[in-house]
C-alpha positions in Angstrom: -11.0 -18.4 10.9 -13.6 -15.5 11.0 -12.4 -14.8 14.6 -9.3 -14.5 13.9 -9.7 -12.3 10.8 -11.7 -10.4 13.3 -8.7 -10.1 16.0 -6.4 -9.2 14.0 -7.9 -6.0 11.7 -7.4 -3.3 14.3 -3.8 -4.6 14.9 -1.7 -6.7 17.5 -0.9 -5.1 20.9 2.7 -3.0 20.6 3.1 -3.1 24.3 2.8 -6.8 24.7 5.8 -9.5 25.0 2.8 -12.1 23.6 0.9 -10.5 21.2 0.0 -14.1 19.7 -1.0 -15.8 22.8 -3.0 -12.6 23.9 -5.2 -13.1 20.6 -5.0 -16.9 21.3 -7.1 -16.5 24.5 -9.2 -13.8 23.0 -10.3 -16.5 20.0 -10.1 -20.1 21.5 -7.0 -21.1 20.2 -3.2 -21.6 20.7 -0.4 -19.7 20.2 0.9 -21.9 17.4 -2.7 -22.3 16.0 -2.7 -18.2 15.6 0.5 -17.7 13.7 -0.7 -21.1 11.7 -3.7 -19.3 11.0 -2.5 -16.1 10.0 0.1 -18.0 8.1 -3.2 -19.5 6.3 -5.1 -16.2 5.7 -1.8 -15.1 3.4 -1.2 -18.0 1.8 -5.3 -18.4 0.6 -5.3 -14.3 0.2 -7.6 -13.7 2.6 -5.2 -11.5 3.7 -2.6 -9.6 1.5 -0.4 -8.6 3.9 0.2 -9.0 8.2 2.4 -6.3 9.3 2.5 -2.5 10.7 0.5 0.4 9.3 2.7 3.3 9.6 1.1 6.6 9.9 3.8 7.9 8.0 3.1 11.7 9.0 3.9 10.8 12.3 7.4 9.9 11.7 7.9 12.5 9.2 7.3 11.5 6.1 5.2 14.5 5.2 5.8 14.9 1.0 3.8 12.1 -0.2 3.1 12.2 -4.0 0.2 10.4 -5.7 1.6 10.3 -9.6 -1.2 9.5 -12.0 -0.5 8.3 -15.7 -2.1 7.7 -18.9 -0.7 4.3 -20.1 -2.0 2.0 -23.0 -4.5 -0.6 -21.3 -2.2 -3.2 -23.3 0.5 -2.2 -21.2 -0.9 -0.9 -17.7 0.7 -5.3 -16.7 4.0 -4.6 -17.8 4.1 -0.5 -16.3 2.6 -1.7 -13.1 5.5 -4.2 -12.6 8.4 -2.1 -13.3 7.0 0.7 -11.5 6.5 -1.7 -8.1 10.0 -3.0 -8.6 10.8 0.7 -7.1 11.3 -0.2 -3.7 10.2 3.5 -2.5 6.9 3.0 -4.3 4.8 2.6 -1.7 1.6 2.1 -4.0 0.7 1.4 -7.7 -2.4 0.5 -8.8 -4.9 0.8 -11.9 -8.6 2.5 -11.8 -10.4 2.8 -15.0 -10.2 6.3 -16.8 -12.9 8.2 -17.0 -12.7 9.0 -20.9 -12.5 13.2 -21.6 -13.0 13.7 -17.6 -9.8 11.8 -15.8 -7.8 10.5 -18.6 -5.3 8.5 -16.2 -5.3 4.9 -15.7 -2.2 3.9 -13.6 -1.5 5.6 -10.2 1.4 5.2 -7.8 2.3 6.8 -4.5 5.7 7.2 -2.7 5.9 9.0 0.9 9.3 10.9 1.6 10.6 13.4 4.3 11.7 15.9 1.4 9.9 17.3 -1.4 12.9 17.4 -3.7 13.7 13.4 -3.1 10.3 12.5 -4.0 10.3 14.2 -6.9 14.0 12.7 -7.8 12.2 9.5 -7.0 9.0 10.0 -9.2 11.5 11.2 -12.0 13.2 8.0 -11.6 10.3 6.3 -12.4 9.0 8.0 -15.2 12.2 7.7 -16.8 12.0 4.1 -16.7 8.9 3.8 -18.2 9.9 5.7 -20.8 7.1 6.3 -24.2 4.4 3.7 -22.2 3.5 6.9 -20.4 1.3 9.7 -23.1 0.6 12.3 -19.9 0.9 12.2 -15.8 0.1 14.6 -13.3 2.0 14.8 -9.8 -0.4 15.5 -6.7 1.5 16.4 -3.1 -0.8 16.0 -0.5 -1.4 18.9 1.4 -3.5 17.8 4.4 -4.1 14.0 5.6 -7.6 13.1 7.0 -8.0 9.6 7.8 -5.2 6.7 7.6 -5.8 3.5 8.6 -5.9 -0.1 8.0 -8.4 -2.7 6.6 -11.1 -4.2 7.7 -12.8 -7.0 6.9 
């Protein structure tokens, strides 16, 4: 399986009409055994995810917000959940705060083409987690140096 993990962290060829049975030859395998194996990877989390990493600048999603919250740790569960239920959430994850320094516990992201939507969007949010939130900061990215996806 290590060969295949391998293979398949820089991506799967775009321009190919067998992207599978080009990594098949590249690892000793078939086809079928490649998707089976990816298949595999997911299922045991080796993998969280198989799919395209957008370089969202690219296409023009240039406003991308990075919302960080103070939330009760008996509660970042619950928050997390309803705030990835937000299908424009693109990200939301916890990080231990940092006590008198970097109060905030719970972060999310959401990319978007306009300002003014993202900020619709990250009112959205807040609004339906409600009193679980004591304090948040909003943080627009203004320059982007490095995107990319895992490696293992």
């Amino acid at each position: 399986m290590n060969s295949l993990v391998k293979a398949i962290q820089n991506g799967i060829s775009l321009n190919s009409l067998e992207p599978f049975q080009e990594i098949a030859l590249e690892v000793g395998m078939t086809e079928s055994e490649v998707i089976a194996g990816i298949k595999e990877l997911k299922e045991n989390n080796t993998i969280k995810r198989f799919g395209p990493v957008l370089h969202n600048r690219q296409i023009g999603y240039i406003q991308n917000a990075m919302t960080t919250l103070k939330v009760p740790v008996e509660k970042i569960e619950e928050v997390g959940q309803r705030i990835s239920s937000f299908d424009f959430v693109t990200l939301c994850y916890e990080r231990d705060a940092i006590r008198g320094v970097w109060d905030f516990n719970l972060y999310f992201m959401i990319h978007g083409k306009e300002r003014t939507l993202v900020e619709q969007q990250i009112r959205i949010v807040l609004d339906a987690i409600g009193n679980d939130v004591s304090d948040f900061r909003i943080l627009f990215s203004s320059q982007c140096f490095k995107q990319k996806g895992a490696n293992y």
